[in-house]
C-alpha positions as CSV (number, residue, x, y, z in Angstrom):
1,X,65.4,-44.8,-37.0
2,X,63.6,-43.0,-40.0
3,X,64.6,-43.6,-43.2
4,X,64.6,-39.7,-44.2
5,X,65.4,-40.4,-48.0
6,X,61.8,-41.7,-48.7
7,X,63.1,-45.2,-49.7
8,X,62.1,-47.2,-46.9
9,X,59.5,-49.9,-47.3
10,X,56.1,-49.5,-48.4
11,X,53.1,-50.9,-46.5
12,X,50.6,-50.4,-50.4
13,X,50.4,-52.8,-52.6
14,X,52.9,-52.8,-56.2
15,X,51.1,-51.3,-58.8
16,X,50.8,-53.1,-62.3
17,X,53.1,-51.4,-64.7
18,X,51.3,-49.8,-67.8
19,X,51.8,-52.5,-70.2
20,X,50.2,-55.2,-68.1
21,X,46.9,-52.5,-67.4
22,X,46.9,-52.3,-71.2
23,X,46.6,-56.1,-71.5
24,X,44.7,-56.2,-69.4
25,X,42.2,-53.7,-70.5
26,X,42.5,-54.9,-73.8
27,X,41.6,-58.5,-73.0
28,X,38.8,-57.9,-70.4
29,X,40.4,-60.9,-68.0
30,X,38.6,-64.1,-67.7
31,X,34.6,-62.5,-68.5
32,X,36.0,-61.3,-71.3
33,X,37.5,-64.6,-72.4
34,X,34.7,-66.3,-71.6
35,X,32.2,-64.2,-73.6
36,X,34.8,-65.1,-76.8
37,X,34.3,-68.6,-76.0
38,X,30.3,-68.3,-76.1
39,X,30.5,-66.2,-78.9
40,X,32.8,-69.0,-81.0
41,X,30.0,-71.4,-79.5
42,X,27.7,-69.7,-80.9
43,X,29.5,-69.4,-84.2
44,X,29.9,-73.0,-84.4
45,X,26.2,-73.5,-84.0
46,X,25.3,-71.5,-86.7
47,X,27.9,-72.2,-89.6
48,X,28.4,-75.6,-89.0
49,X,26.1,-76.8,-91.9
50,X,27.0,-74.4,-94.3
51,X,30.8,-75.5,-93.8
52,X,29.9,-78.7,-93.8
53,X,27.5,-77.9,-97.2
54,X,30.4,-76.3,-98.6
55,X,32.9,-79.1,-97.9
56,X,30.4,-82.0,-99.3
57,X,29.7,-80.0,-102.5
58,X,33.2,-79.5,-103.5
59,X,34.0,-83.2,-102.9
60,X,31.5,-83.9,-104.8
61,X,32.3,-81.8,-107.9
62,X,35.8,-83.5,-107.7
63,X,34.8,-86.9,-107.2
64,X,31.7,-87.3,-109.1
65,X,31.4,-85.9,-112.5
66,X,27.5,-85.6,-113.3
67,X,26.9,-84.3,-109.8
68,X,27.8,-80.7,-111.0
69,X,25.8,-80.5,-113.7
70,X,23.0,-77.9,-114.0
71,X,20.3,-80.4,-114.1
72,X,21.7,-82.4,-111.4
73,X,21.6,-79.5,-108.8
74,X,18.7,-78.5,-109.6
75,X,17.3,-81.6,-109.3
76,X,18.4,-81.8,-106.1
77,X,17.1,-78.4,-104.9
78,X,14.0,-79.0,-106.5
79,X,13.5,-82.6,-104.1
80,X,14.7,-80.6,-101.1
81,X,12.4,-77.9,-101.4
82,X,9.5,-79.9,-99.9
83,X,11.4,-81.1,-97.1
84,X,12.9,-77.7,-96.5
85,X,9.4,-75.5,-96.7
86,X,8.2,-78.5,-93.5
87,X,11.5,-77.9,-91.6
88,X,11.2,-74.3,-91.8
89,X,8.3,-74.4,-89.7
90,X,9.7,-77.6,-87.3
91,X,12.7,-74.8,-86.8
92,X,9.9,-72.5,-85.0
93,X,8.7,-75.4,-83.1
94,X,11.7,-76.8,-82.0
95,X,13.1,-73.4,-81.1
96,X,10.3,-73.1,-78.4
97,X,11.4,-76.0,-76.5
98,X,8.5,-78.2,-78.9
99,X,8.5,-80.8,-81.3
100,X,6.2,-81.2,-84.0
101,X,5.8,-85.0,-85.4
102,X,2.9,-84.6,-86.8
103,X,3.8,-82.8,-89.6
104,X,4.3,-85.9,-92.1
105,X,0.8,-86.6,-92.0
106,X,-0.5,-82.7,-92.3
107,X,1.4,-82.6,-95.0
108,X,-0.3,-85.8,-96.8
109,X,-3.3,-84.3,-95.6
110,X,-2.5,-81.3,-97.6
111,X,-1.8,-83.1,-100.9
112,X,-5.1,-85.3,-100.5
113,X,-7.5,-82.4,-99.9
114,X,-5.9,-79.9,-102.0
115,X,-6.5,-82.7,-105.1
116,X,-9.9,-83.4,-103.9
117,X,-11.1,-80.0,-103.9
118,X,-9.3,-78.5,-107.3
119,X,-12.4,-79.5,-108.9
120,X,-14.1,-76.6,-107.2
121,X,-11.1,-74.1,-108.7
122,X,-7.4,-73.2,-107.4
123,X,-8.5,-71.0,-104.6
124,X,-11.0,-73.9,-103.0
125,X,-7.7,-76.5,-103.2
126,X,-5.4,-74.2,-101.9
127,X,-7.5,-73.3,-99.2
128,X,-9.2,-75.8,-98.2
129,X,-6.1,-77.8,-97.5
130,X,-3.7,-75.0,-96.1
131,X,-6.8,-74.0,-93.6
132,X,-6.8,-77.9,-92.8
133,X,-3.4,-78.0,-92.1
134,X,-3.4,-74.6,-89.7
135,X,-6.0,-76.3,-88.0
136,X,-4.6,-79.5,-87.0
137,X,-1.3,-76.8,-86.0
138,X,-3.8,-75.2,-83.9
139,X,-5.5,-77.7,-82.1
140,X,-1.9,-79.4,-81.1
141,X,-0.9,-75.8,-80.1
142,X,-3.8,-75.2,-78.0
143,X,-3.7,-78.8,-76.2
144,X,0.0,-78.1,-75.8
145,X,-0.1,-74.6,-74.4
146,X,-3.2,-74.5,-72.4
147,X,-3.5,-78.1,-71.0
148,X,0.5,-77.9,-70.8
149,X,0.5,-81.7,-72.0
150,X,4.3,-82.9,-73.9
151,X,4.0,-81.8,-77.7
152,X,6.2,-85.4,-77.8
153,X,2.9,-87.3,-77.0
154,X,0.6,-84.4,-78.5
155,X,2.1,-84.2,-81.8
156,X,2.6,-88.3,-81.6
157,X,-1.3,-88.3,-81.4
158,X,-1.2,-85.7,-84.1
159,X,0.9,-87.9,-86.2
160,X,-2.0,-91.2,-86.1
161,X,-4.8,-89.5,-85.8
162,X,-4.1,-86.9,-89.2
163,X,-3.0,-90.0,-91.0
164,X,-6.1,-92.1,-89.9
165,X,-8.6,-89.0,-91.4
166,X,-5.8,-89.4,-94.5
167,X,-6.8,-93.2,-94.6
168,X,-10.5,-92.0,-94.1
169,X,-10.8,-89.5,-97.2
170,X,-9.3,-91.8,-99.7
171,X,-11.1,-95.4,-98.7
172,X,-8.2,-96.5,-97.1
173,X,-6.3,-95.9,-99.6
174,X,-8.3,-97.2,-102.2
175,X,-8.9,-93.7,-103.7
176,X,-6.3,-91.4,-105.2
177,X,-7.9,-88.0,-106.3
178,X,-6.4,-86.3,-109.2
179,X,-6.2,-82.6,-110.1
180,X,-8.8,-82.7,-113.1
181,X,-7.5,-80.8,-116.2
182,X,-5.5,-77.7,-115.9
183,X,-5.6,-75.5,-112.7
184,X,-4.0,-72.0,-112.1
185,X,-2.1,-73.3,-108.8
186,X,-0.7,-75.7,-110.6
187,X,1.8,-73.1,-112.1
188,X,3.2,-72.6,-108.8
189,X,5.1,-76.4,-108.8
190,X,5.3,-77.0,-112.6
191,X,6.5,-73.4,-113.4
192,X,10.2,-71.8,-113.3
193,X,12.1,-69.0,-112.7
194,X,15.5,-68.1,-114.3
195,X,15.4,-72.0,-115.0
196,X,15.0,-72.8,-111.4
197,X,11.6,-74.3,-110.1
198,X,9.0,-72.5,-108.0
199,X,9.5,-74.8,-105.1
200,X,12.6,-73.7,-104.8
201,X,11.6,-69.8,-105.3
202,X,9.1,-70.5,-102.3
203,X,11.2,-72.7,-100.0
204,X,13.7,-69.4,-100.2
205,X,10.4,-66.5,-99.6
206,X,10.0,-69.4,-96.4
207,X,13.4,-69.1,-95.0
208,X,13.5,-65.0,-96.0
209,X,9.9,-64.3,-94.1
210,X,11.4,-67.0,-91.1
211,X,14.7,-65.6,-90.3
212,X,13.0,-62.4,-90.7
213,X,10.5,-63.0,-88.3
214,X,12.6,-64.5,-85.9
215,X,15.4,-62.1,-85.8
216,X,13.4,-59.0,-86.5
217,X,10.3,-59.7,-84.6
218,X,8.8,-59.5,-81.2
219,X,7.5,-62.9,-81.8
220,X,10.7,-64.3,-83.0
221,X,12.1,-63.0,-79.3
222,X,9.9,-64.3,-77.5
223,X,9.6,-67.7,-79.7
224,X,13.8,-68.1,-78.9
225,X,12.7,-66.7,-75.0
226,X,10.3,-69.8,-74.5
227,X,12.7,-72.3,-76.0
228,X,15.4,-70.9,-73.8
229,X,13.7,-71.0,-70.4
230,X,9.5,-71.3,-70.6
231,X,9.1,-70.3,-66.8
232,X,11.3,-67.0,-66.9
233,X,9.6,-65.6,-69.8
234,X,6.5,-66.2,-68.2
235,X,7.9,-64.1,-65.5
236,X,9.1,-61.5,-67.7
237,X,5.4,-61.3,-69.0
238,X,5.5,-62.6,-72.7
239,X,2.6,-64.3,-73.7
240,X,4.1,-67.7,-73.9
241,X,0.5,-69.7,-74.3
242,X,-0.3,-67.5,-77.3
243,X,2.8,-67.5,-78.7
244,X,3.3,-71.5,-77.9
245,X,-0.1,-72.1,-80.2
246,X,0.6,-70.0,-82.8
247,X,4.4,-71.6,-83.2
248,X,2.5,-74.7,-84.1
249,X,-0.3,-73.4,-86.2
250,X,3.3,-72.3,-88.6
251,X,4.7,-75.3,-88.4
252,X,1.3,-76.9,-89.8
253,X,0.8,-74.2,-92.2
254,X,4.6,-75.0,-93.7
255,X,3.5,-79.0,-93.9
256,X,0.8,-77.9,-95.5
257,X,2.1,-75.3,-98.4
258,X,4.6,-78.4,-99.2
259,X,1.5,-80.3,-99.9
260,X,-0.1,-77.8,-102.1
261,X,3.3,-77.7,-103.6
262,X,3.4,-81.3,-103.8
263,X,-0.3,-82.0,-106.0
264,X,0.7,-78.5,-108.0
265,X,4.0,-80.4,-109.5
266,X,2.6,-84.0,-109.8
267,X,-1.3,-83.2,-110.7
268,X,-2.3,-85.5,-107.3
269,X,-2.3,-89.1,-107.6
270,X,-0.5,-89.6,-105.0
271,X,-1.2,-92.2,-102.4
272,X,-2.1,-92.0,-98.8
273,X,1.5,-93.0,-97.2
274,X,2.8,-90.4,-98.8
275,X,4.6,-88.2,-96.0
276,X,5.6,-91.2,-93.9
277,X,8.8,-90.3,-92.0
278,X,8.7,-86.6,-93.3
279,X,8.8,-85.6,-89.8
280,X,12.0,-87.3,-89.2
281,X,13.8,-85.6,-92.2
282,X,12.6,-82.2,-91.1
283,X,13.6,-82.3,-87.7
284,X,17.3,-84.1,-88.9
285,X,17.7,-81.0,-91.1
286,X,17.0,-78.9,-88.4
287,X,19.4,-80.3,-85.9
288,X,22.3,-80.7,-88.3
289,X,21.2,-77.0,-89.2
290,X,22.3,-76.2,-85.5
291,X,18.9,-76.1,-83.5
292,X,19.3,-77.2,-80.3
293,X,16.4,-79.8,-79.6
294,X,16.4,-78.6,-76.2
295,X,15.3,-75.1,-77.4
296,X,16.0,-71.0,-77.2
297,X,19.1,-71.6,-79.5
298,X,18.8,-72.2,-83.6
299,X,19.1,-70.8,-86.9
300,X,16.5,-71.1,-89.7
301,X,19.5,-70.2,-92.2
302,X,20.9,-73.2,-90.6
303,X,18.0,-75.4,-91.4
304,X,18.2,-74.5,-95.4
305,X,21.8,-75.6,-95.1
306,X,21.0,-78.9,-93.1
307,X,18.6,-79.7,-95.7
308,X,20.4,-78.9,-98.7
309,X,23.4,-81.1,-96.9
310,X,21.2,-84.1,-96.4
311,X,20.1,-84.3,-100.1
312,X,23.3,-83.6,-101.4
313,X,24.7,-86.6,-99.6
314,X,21.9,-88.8,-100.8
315,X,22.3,-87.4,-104.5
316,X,26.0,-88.5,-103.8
317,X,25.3,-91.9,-102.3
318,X,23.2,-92.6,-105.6
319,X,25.5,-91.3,-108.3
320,X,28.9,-92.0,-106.9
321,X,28.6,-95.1,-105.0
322,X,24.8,-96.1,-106.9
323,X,23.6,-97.7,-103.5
324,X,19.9,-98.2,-102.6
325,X,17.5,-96.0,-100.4
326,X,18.6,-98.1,-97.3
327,X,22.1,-97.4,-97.5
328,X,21.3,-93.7,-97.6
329,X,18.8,-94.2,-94.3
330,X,22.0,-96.0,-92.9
331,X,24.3,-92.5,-93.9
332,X,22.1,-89.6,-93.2
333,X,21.1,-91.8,-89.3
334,X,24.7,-92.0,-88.7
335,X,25.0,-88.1,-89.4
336,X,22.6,-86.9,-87.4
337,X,23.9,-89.3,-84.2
338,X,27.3,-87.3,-84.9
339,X,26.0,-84.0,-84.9
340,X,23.8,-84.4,-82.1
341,X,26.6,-85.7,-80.0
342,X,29.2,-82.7,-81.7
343,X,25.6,-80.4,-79.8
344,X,26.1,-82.0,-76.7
345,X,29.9,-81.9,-76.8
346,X,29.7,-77.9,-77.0
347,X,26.7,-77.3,-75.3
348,X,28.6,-78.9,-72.4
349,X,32.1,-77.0,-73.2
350,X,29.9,-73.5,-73.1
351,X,28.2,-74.3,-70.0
352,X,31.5,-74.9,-68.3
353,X,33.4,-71.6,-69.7
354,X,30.6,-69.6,-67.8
């Protein structure tokens, strides 16, 4: 029989009432959720530091009562500076998928030649030793990009053969050059602005020019394009050889405006180990900044923050709890093995919500 009232049953599918197609509009279903989760990956990545920064700084003020004084803090940004102007350019390097471990050694480089040659004037010190420093950068870049050798084992020869020219220039040590008299660069490390030293001033102009040239910049794309995946943005026709030497000619150019920085505030003097280790600072301050070692993902904002984090818990280590250098080695190793695994923890989570 027909069922002439038109309620018989339908052979189409229920449709979804209004409210659950505005859900589910609203939401996007499961790409949509899974875009939130990268993007609070992502977010994670990128503020951690500063929260962390943010958190240590307060406990500090509450539980350590010289730490927040002027002259304390700006002691401490005055120390990082150094650190922070090499791990400005290890944030380049690492973001290509590189390493640079060479850059302790540039940057004693820096500080022996720039002392040497500021008896020929300020412009032969700073430039003798900043073009010394871009060329070691260059030479690494080259071997790495064209001969497509590790930058580990690269940079490693980097690292011992720099420091063995170091050795070389000053007798084995025996030598230690001094700035004679009073030279014009020196302004740049011994002078201040608003009360706050030029290191600092500079370290800030580094980390404004970086994030600007890696955010704003073809470059800077194709710098986070290499990191990410080297092969496909070959493919895609960026020039990743070129853009692979000239990430380390930066990073040695950083190591080596430290060093300039370094004989400007102390007059030279210093001694030919000087810079041991450096490399391991900058690259910790980069990866607690949020720069995955593995490349294409990273934040030169970050780095500033990872920096400022590690010398902030050292200045506390020393004033609160007045333990020696070893105990802080101890601290800022075991804080970098955290945050590394915290990296691998939500690299892993974000590769599973895709």
């Amino acid at each position: 029989m027909s069922n002439t009232g038109g309620t018989g049953p339908s052979t189409s599918s229920p449709r979804p009432s209004a409210g659950v197609t505005g859900v589910a509009a609203e939401r996007g279903g499961p790409p949509a959720a899974r875009a939130r989760g990268r993007s609070v990956t992502s977010l994670v990545f990128r503020n951690g530091a500063v929260a962390a920064l943010a958190v240590v700084v307060a406990v500090g003020f509450v539980t350590v009562p010289t730490f927040g004084s002027v002259d304390n803090l700006l002691n401490v940004a005055l120390a990082a500076s150094f650190i922070g102007i090499i791990a400005a350019g290890m944030t380049f390097t690492i973001m290509s998928g590189g390493i640079d471990l060479s850059v302790g050694s540039t940057y004693a480089l820096a500080v022996i030649l720039s002392a040497s040659w500021s008896r020929h004037g300020s412009a032969a010190a700073v430039g003798v030793a900043l073009a010394a420093a871009a060329a070691v950068g260059l030479v690494q870049g080259t071997v790495v990009a064209w001969l497509r050798l590790p930058p580990f084992i690269v940079t490693l020869a980097g690292l011992t053969g720099v420091r063995g020219l170091v050795l070389f220039i000053t007798a084995e040590g025996n030598e230690v050059p001094k700035v004679p008299g009073t030279q014009v660069f020196e302004a740049a490390g011994t002078g201040r602005l608003l009360g706050v030293g030029n290191p600092v001033w500079i370290l800030l102009a580094v980390v404004a020019v970086g994030w600007w040239v890696l955010n704003r910049t073809a470059f800077g794309q194709a710098v986070q394009a290499i990191g990410g995946n080297a092969a496909a943005a070959e493919l895609m026709g960026l020039p990743v050889r070129r853009t692979t030497t000239i990430v380390y000619v930066v990073s040695g150019l950083c190591a080596g405006l430290a060093g300039v920085l370094t004989t400007a505030l102390s007059g030279g003097g210093q001694e030919a180990r000087i810079g041991d280790s450096y490399e391991l600072s900058a690259i910790a301050a980069v990866v607690i900044g949020g720069t995955l070692l593995s490349g294409g993902v990273g934040s030169i904002t970050g780095t500033l923050a990872g920096v400022l984090l590690l010398f902030v818990i050292q200045n506390l280590i020393v004033q609160g709890a007045n333990l020696n250098s070893y105990v802080q080695q101890v601290v800022s190793g075991a804080f970098l093995l955290v945050v590394v695994i915290l990296q691998a923890v939500i690299s892993r989570r974000a590769g599973t919500s895709t």
